[in-house]
C-alpha positions as CSV (number, residue, x, y, z in Angstrom):
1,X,131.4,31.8,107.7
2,X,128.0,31.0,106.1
3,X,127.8,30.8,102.2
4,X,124.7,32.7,101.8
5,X,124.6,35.2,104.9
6,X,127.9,36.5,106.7
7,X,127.6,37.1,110.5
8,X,129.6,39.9,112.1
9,X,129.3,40.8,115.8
10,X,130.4,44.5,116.7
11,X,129.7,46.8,119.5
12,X,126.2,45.3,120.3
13,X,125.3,44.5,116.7
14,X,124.8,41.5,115.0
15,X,125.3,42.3,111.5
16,X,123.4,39.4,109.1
17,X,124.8,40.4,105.1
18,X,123.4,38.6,102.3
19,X,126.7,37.6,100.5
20,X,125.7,36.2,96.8
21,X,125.4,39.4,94.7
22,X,126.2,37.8,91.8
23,X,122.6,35.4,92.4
24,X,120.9,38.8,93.3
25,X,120.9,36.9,96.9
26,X,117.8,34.7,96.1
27,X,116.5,32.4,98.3
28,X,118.0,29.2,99.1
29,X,117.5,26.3,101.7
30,X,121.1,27.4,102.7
31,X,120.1,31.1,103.0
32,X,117.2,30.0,105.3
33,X,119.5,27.7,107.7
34,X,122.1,30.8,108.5
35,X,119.9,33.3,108.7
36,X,117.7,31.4,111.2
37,X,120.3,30.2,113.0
38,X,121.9,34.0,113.5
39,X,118.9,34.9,114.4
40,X,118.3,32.4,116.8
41,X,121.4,32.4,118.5
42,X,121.5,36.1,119.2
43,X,118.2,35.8,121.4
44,X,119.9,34.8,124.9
45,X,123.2,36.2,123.3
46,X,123.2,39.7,126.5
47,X,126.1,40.8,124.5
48,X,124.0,41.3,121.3
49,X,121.4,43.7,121.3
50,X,120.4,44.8,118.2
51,X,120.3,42.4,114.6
52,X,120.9,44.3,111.4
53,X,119.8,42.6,108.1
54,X,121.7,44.0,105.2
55,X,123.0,42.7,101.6
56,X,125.6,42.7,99.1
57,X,125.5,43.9,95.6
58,X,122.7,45.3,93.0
59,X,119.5,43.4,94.7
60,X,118.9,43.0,98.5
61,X,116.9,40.0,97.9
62,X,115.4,38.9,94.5
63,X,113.1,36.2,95.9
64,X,113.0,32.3,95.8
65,X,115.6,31.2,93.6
66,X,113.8,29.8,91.0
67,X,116.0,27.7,89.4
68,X,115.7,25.4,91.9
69,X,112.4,25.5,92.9
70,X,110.7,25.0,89.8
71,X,113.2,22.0,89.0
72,X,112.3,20.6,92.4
73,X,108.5,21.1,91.8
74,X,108.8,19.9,87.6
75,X,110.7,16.7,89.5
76,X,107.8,16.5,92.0
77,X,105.0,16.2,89.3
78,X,106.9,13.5,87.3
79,X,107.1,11.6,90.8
80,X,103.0,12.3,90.7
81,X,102.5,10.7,87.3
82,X,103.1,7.2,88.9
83,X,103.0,8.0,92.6
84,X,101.4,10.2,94.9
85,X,100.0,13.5,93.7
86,X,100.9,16.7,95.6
87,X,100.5,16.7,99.1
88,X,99.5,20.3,100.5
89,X,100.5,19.2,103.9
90,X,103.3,18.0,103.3
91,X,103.8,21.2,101.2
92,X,103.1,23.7,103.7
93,X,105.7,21.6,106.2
94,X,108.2,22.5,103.6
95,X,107.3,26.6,102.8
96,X,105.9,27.0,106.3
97,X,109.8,26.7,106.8
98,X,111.2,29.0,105.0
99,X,108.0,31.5,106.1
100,X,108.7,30.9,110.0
101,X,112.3,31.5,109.5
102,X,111.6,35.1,108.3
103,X,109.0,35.5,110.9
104,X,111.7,35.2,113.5
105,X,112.7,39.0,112.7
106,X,109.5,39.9,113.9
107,X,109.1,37.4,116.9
108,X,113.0,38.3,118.0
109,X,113.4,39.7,121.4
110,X,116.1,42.1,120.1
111,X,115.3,45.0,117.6
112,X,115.4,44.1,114.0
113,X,116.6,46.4,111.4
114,X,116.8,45.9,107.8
115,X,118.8,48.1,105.3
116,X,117.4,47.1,101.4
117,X,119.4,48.5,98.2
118,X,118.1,47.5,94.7
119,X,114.9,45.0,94.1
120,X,113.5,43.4,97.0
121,X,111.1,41.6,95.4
122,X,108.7,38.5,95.4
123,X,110.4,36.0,98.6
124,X,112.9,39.3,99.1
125,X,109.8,40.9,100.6
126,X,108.6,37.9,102.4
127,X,111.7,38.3,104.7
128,X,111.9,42.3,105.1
129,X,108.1,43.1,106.0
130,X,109.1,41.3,109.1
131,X,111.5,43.3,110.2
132,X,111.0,46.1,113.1
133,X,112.4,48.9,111.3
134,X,113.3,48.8,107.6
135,X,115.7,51.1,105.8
136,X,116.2,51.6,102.2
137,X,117.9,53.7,99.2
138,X,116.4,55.5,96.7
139,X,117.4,52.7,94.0
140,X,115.7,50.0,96.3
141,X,112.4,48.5,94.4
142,X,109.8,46.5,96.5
143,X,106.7,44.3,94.7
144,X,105.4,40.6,94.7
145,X,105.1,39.8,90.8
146,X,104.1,36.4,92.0
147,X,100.9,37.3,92.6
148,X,100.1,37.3,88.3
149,X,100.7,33.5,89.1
150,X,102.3,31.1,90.8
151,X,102.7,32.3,93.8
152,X,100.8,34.0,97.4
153,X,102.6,36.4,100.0
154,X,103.9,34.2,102.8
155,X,102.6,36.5,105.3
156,X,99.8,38.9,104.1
157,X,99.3,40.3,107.7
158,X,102.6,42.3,106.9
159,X,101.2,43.9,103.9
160,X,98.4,45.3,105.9
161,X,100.3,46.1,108.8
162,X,102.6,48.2,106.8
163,X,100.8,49.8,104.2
164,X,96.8,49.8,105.2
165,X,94.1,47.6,103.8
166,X,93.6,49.5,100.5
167,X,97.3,49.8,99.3
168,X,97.5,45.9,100.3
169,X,95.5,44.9,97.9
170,X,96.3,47.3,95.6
171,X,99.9,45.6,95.2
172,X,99.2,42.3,96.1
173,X,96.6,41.5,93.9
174,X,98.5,43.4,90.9
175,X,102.0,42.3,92.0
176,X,103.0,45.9,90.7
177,X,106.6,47.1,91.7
178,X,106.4,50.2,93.8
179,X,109.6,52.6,94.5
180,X,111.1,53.2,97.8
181,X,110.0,56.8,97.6
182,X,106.2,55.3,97.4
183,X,107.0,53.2,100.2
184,X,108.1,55.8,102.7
185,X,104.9,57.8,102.1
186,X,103.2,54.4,102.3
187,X,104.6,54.3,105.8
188,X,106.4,50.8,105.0
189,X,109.6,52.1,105.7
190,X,111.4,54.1,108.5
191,X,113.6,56.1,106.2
192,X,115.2,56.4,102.7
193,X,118.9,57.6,102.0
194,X,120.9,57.7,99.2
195,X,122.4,54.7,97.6
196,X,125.9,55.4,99.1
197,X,124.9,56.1,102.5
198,X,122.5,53.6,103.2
199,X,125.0,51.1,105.1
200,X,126.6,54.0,107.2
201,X,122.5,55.4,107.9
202,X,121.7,52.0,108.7
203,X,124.5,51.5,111.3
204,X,124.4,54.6,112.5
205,X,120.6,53.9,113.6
206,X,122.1,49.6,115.0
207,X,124.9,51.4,117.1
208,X,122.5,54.2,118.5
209,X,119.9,51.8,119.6
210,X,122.7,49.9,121.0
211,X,123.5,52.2,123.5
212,X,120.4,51.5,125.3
213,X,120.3,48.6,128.1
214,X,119.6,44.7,127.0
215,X,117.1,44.5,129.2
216,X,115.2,48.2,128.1
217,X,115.5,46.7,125.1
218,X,114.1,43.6,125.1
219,X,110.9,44.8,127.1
220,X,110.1,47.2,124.8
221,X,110.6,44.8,122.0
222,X,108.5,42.3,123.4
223,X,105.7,45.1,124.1
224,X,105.7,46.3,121.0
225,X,105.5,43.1,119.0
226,X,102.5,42.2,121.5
227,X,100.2,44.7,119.9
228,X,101.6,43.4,116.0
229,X,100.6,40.0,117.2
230,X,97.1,41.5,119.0
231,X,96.1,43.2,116.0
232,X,97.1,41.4,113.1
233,X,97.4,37.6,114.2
234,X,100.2,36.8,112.3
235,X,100.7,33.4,113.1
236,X,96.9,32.4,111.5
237,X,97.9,35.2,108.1
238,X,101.1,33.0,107.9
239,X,99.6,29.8,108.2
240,X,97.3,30.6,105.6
241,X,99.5,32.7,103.3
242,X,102.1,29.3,103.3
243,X,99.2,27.3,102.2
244,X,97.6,29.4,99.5
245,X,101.5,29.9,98.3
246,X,101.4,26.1,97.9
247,X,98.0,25.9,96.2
248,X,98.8,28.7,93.8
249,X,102.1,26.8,92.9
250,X,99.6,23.9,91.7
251,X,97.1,25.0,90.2
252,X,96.9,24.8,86.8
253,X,98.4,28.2,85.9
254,X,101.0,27.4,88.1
255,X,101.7,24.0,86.7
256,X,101.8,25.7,82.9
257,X,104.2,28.2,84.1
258,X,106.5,25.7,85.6
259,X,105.9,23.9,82.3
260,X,106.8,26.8,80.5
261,X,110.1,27.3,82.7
262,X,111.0,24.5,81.5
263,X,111.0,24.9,78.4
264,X,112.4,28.5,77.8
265,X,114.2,28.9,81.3
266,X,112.3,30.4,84.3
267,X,113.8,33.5,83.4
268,X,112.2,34.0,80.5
269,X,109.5,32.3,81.8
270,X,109.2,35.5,84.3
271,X,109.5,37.8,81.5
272,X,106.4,36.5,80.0
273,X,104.7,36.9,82.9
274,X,105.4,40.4,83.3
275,X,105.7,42.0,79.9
276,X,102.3,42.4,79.7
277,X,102.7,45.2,83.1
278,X,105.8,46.4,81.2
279,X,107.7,46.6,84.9
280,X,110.2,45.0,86.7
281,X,112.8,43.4,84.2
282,X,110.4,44.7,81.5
283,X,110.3,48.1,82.9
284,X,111.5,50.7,79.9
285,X,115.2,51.2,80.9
């Protein structure tokens, strides 16, 4: 059993739980190594046909944990200071990781479902756009506050796909929060349930698909995703996305905020980023 994503197989479904509620299930290199490596081994699995994505507690996913990852880059800039300065390559070879990982719910030969409760936000979304078909509960929140500073969508092709041109940039270059309601007329998601019914809808939809052949379904799949891939070119909007992420996470805002995560705690650090849009964990309770 993993320690960031727990891996059930029943009845056709492969069932992929983000299991750290109490971290609001942020991102972790850990996270990234089980979920790729469910993902990947379902592909040739015949017995496994469909791959639901779900989560554990309060947040599905509430991005990168950033704890760690401004420590890491605070710890790479005092490495600069009398060795080598950043390295965007070797940069992008890191987060281009993470972003092709998440890109294997799209490139997977079996359907991909997601169910999302609570915030999905900032990395949290990076994962779920790529999903096939993504549910979610009338609590769940979506947004990239990232894009105030510090940080770039991994994969803006998904943000287009999903919403259209206009309401893409609208949220991206804002990194406003946006309901699930909003979402579903946005067309970004397949359906919205209540809170308590979300992981019985979201089964309910993995068994019914279930039914169908492995092979049906794997054609299909593969069709389908063709015309994502014709349209949108995802690998060249992730390639660039993973680098821009990288430059944003350098430039000089985003060396002051890591500065100033370090010296009042990134979560405060976020705080002061967002108070000024008065959403998100500075949203009027």
């Amino acid at each position: 059993m993993g320690t960031a994503v727990r891996v059930t197989d029943e009845d056709g479904v492969r069932r992929m739980t983000l299991c750290r509620p109490l971290e609001y299930n942020t991102i972790t290199p850990e996270l990234r190594d089980e979920l790729g490596d469910a993902i990947a081994s379902a592909q040739h699995d015949r017995s496994i046909k469909v791959l639901l994505l779900d989560a554990e507690g309060p947040a599905f996913c509430a991005g990168y944990g950033l704890d760690w990852a401004t420590s890491e880059q605070a710890s790479e800039e005092r490495r600069g200071a009398t060795g080598r300065i950043w390295d965007s390559s070797a940069d992008l070879h890191m987060i281009g990781k993470f972003a092709a990982t998440w890109a294997m719910l799209h490139d997977s030969i079996k359907p991909t479902i997601a169910a999302v409760q609570g915030w999905c936000i900032a990395g949290g979304t990076n994962i779920v756009f790529n999903a096939h078909m993504i549910l979610a509960s009338e609590s769940a929140r979506f947004g990239y506050p990232p894009s105030r500073v510090w940080g770039v969508p991994e994969a803006p092709w998904n943000w287009v796909a999903h919403m259209g041109m206009q309401r893409a940039r609208r949220y991206m270059l804002t990194g406003d929060e946006f309901s699930a309601a909003e979402a579903l007329d946005m067309g970004l998601l397949l359906d919205v349930v209540e809170d308590d019914a979300l992981q019985r809808h979201a089964l309910d939809l993995a068994h019914r698909v279930a039914q169908i052949p492995t092979n049906q379904l794997e054609m299909i799949t593969r069709a389908i995703n063709a015309v994502g891939d014709h349209m949108y070119d995802p690998t060249s909007s992730r390639t660039l996305g993973t680098m821009f992420d990288g430059v944003a996470r350098h430039s000089q805002e985003g060396r002051d905020f890591v500065k100033r995560a370090g010296e009042v705690g990134f979560r405060e650090a976020v705080r002061e980023r967002d108070r000024p849009f008065g959403d998100y964990g500075e949203r009027p309770r």
